[in-house]
C-alpha positions in Angstrom: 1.5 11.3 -13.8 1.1 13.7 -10.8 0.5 10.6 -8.9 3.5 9.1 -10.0 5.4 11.4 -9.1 3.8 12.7 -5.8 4.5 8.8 -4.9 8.1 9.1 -5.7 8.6 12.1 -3.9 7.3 10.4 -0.7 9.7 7.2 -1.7 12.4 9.4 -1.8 11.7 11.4 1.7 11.3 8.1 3.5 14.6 7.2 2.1 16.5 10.0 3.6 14.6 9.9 6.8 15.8 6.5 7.2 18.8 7.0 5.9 20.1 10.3 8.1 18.2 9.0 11.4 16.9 5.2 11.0 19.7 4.3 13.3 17.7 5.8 16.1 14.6 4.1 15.8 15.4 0.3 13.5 17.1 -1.2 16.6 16.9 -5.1 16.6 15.5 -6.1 20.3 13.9 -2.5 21.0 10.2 -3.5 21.1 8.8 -0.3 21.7 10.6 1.8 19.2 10.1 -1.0 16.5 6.1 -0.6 17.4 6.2 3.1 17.4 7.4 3.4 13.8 4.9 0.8 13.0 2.1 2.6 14.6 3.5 6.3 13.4 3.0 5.4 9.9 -0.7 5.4 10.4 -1.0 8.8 10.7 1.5 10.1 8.3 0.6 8.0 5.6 -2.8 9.3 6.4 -1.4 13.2 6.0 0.5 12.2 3.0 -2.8 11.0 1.1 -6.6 12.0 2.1 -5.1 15.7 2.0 -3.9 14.7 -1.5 -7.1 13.4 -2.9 -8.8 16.2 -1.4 -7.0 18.7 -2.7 -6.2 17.3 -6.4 -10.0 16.5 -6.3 -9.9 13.0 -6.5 -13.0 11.1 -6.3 -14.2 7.3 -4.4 -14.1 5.8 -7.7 -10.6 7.0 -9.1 -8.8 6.4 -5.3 -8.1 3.0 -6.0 -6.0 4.0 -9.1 -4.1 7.0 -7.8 -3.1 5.0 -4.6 -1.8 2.3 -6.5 0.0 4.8 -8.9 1.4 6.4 -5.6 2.9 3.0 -4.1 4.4 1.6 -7.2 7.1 4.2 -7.7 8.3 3.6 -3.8 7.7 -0.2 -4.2 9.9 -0.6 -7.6 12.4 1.9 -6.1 13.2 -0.1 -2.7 14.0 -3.3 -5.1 17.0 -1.6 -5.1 17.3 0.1 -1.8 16.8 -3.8 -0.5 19.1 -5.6 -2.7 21.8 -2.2 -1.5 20.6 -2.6 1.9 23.9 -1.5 3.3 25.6 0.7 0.8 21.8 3.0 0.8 21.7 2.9 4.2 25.1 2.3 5.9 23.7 3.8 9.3 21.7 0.5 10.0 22.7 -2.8 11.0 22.5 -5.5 8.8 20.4 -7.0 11.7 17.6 -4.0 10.9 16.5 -5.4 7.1 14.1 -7.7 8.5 12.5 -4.8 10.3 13.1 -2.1 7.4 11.5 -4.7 4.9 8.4 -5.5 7.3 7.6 -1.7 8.1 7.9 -1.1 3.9 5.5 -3.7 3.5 3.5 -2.0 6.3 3.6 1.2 4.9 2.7 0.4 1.4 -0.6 -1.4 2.6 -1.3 1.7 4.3 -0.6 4.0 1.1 -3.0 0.8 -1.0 -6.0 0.7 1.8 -6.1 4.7 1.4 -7.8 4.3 -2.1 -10.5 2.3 -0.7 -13.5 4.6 0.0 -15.6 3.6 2.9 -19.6 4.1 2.1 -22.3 4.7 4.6 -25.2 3.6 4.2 -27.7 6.1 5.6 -31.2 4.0 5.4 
């Protein structure tokens, strides 16, 4: 449940984020700023997870499970934001959903990958 609801509180600070200031950086035609959210996700999904495992103890095996439980909240949640594209976020252009969609997508693979532990082999 802790999962759940650490997922949903990430959903919903994303959300705001993009809502007070997405304007600034989900501009159609801006290459660079489009890649730079893209490539800023890395590490802030990455602070918003390992730390998380680490600190609620969770082990290689059970990863899998608690980073699915932390995507699905967000992913069920922006159903809606999508389908309200413009009354939840009335600061971006219509022309930013394709963009907003793709970086969601992006970031949710991010949150699933976390949960895979990577094993060395030490032979």
């Amino acid at each position: 449940m802790l999962n759940i609801a650490w997922g949903f509180l990430l959903w919903m600070s994303a959300t705001i984020l993009f809502r007070l200031f997405g304007q600034i950086f989900l501009i159609p035609g801006q290459v660079f700023l489009v890649l730079s959210i893209f490539i800023l996700a890395i590490p802030l999904i990455t602070i918003a997870t390992y730390p998380y495992y680490y600190v609620r103890k969770i082990s290689g095996s059970e990863r899998i499970i608690a980073a699915v439980q932390i995507a699905l909240p967000g992913m069920i949640m922006d159903i809606l934001s999508i389908i309200y594209f413009a009354k939840v976020f009335p600061n971006l252009a219509n022309d930013s959903l394709p963009i907003f969609a793709s970086w969601l997508l992006w970031a949710y693979s991010l949150i699933l990958l976390t949960g895979f532990s990577i094993k060395y082999n030490n032979k």
